[in-house]
mmCIF file as Biopython writes it, N, C-alpha, C and O atoms, coordinates in Angstrom:
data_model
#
loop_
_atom_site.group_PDB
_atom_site.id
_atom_site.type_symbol
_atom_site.label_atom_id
_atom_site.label_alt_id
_atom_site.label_comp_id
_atom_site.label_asym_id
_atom_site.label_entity_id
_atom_site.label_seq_id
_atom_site.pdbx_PDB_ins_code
_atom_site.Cartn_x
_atom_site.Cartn_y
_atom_site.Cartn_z
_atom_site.occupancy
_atom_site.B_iso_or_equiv
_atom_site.auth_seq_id
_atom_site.auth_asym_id
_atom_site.pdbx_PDB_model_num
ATOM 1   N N  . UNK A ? 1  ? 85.347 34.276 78.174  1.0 0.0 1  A 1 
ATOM 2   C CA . UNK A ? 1  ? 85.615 35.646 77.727  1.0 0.0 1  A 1 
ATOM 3   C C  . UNK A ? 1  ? 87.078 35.949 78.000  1.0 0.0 1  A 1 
ATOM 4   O O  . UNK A ? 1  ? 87.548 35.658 79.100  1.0 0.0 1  A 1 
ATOM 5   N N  . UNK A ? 2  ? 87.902 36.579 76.957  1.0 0.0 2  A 1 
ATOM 6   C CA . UNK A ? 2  ? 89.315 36.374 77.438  1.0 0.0 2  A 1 
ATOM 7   C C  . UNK A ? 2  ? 89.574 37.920 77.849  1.0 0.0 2  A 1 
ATOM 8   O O  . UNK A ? 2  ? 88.602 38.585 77.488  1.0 0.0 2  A 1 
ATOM 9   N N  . UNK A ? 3  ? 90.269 38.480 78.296  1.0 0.0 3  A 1 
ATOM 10  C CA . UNK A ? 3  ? 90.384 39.701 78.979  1.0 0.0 3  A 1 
ATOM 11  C C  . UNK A ? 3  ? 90.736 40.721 78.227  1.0 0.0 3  A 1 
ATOM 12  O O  . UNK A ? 3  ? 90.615 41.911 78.519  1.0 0.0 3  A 1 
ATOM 13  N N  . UNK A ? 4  ? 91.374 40.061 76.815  1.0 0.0 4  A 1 
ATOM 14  C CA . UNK A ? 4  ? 91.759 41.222 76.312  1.0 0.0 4  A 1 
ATOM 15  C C  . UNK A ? 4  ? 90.124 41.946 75.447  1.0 0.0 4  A 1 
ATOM 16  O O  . UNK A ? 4  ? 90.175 42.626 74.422  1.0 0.0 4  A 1 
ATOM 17  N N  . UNK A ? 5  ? 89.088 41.653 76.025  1.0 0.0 5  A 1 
ATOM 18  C CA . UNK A ? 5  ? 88.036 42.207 75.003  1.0 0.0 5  A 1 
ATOM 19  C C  . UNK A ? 5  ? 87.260 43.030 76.560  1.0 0.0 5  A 1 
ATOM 20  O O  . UNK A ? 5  ? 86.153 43.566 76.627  1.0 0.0 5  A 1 
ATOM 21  N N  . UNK A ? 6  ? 88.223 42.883 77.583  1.0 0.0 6  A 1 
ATOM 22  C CA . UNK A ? 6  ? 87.055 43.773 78.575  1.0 0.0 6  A 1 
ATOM 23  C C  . UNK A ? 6  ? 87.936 44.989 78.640  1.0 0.0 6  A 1 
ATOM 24  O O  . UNK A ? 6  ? 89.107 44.964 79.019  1.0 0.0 6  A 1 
ATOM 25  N N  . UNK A ? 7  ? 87.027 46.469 78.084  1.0 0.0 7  A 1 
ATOM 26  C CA . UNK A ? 7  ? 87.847 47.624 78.344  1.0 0.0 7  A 1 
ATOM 27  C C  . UNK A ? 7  ? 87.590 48.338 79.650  1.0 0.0 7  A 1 
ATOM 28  O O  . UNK A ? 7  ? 87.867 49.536 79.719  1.0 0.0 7  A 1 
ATOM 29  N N  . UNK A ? 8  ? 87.079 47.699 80.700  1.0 0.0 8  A 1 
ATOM 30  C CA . UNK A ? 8  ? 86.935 48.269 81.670  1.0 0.0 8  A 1 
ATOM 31  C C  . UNK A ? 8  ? 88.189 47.653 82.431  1.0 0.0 8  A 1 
ATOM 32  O O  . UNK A ? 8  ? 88.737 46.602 82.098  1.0 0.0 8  A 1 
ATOM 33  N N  . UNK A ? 9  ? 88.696 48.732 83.869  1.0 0.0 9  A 1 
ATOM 34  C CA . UNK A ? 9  ? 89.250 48.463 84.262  1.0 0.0 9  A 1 
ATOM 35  C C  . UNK A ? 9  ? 88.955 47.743 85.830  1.0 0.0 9  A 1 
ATOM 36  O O  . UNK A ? 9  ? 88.182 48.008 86.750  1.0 0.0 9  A 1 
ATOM 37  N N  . UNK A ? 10 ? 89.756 46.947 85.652  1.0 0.0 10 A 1 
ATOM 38  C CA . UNK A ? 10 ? 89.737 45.594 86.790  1.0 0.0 10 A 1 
ATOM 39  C C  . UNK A ? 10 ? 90.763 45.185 87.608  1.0 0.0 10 A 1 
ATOM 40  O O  . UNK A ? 10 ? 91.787 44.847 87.014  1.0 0.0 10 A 1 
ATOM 41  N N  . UNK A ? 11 ? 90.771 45.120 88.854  1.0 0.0 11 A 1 
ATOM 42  C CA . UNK A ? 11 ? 91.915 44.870 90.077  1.0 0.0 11 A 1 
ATOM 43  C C  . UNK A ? 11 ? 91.346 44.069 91.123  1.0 0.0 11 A 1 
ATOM 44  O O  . UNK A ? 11 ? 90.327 44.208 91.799  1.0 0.0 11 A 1 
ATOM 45  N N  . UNK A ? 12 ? 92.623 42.836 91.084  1.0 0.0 12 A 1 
ATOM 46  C CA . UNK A ? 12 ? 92.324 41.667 91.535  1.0 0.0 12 A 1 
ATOM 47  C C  . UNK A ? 12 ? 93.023 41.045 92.773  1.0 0.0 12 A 1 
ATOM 48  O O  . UNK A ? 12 ? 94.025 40.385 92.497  1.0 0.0 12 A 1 
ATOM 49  N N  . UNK A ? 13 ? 92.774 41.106 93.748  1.0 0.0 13 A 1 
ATOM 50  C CA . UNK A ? 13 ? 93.656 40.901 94.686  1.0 0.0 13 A 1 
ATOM 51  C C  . UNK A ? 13 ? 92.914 39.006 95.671  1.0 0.0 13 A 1 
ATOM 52  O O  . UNK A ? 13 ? 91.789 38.525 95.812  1.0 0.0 13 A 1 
ATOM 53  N N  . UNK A ? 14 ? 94.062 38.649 96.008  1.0 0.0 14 A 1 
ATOM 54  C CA . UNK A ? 14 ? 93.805 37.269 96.708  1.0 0.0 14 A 1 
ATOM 55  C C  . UNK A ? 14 ? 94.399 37.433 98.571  1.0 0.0 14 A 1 
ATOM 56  O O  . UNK A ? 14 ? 95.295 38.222 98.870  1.0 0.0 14 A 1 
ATOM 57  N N  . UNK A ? 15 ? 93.732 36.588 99.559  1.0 0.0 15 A 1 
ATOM 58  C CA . UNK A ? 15 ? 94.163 36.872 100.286 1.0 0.0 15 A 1 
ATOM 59  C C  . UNK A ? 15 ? 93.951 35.157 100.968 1.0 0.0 15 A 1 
ATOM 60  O O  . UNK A ? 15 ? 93.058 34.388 100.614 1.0 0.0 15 A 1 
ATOM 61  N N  . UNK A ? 16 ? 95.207 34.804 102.183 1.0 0.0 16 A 1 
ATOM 62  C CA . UNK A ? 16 ? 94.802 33.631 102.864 1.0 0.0 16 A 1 
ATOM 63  C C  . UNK A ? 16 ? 94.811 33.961 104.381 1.0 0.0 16 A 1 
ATOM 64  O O  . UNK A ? 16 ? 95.776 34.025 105.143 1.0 0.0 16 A 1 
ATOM 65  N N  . UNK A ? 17 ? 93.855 34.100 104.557 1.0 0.0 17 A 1 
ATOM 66  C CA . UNK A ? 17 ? 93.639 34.231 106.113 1.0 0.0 17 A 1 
ATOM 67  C C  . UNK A ? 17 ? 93.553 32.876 107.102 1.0 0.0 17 A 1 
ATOM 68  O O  . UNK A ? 17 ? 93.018 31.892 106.590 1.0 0.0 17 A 1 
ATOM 69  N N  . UNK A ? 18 ? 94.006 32.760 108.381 1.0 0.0 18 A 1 
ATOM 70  C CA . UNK A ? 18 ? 94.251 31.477 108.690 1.0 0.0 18 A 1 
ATOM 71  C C  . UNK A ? 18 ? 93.121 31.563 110.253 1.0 0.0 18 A 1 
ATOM 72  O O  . UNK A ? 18 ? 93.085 32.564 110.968 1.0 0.0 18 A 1 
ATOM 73  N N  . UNK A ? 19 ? 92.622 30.799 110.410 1.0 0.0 19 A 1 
ATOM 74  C CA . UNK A ? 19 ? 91.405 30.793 111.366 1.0 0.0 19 A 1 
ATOM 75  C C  . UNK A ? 19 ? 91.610 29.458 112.496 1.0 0.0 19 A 1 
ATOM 76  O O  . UNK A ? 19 ? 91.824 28.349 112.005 1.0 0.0 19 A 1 
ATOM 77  N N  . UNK A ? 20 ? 91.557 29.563 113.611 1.0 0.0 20 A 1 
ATOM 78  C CA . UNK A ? 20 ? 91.386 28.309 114.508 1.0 0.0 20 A 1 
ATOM 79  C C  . UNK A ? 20 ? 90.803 26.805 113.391 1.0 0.0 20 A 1 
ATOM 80  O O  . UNK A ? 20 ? 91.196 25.639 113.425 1.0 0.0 20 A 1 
ATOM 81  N N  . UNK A ? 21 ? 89.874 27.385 112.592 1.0 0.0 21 A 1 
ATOM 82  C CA . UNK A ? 21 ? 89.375 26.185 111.882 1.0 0.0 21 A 1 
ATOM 83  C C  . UNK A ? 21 ? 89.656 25.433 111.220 1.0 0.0 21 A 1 
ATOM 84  O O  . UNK A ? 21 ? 89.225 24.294 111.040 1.0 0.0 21 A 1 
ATOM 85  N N  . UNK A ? 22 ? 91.155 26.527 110.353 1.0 0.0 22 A 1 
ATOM 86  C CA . UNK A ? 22 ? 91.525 26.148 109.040 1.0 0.0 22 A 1 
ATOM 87  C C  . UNK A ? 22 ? 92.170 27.171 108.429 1.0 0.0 22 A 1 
ATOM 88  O O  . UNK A ? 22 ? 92.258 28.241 109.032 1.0 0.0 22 A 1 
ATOM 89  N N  . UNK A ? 23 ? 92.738 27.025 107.115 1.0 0.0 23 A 1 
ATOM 90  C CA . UNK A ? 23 ? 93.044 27.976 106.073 1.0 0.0 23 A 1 
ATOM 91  C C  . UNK A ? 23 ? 91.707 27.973 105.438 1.0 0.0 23 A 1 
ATOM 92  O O  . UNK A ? 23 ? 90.956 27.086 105.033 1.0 0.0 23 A 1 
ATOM 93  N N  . UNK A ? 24 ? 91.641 29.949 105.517 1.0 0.0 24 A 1 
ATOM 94  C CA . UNK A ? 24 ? 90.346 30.313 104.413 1.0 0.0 24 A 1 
ATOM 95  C C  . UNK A ? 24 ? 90.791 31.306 103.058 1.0 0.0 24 A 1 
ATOM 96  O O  . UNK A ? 24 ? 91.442 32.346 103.168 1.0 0.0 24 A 1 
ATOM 97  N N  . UNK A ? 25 ? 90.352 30.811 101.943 1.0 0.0 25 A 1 
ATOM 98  C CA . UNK A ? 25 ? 91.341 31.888 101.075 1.0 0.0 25 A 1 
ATOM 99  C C  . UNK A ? 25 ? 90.254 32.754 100.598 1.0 0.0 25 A 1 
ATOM 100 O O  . UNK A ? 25 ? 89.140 32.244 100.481 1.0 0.0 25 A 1 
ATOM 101 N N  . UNK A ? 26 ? 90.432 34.075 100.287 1.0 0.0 26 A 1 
ATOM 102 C CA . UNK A ? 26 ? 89.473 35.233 99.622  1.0 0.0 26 A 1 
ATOM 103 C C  . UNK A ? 26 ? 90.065 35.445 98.497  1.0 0.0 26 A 1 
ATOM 104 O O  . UNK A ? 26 ? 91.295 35.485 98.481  1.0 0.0 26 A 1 
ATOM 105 N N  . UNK A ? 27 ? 89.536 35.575 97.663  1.0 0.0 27 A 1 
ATOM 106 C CA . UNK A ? 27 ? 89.768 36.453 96.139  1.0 0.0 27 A 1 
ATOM 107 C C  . UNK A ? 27 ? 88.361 37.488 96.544  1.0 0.0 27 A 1 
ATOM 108 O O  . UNK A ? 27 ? 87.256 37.257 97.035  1.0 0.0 27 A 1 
ATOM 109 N N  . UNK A ? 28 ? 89.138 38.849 95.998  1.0 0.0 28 A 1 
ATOM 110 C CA . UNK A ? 28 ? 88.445 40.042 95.933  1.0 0.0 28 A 1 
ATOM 111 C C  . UNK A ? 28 ? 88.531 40.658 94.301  1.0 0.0 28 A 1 
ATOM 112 O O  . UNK A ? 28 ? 89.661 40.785 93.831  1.0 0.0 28 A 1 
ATOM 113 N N  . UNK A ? 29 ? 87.518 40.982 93.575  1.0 0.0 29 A 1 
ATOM 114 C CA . UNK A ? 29 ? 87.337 41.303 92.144  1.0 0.0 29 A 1 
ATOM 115 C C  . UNK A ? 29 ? 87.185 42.967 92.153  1.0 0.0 29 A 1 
ATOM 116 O O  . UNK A ? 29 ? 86.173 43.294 92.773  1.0 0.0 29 A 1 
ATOM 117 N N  . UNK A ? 30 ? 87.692 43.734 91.793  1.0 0.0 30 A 1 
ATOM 118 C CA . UNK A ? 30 ? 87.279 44.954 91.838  1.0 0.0 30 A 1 
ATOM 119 C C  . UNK A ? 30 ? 86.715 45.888 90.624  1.0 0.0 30 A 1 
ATOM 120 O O  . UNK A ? 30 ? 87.426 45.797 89.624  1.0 0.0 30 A 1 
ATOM 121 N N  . UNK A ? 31 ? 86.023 46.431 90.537  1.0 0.0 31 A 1 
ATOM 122 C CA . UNK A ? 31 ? 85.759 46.557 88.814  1.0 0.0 31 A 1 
ATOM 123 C C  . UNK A ? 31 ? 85.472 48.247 88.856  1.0 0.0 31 A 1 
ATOM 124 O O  . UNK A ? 31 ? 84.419 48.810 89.156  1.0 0.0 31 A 1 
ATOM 125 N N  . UNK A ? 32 ? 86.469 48.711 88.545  1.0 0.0 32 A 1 
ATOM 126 C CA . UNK A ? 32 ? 86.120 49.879 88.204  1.0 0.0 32 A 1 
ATOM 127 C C  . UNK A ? 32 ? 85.464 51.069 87.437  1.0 0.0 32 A 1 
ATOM 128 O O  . UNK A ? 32 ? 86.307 51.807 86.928  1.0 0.0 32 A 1 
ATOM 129 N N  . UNK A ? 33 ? 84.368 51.381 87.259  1.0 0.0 33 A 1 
ATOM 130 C CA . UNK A ? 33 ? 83.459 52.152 86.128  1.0 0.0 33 A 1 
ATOM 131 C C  . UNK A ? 33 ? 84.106 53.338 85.088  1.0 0.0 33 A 1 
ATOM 132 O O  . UNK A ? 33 ? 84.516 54.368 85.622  1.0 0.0 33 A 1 
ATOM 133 N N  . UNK A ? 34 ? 84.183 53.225 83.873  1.0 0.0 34 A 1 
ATOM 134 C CA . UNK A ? 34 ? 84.582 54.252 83.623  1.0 0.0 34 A 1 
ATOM 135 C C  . UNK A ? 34 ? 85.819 54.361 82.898  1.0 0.0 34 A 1 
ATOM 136 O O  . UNK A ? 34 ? 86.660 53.550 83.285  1.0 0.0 34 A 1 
ATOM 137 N N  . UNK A ? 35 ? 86.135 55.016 82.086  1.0 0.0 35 A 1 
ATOM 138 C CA . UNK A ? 35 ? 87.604 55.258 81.168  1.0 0.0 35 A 1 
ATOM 139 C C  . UNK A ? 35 ? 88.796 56.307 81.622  1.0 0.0 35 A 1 
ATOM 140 O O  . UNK A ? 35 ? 89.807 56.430 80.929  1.0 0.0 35 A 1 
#
């Protein structure tokens, strides 16, 4: 699905958090309802 056909709005943020264990990376999707 390519993005330009989703009219909702969407905010995308990545994060690398670093742990005794290792590098852990997060992606967070946010999807907002509504026009």
């Amino acid at each position: 699905v390519s993005l330009q056909t989703i009219r909702a709005k969407i905010d995308y943020c990545s994060y690398t958090v670093r742990t005794i264990y290792g590098v852990l990376g997060i992606k967070i999707w946010i999807f907002i309802e509504g026009e």
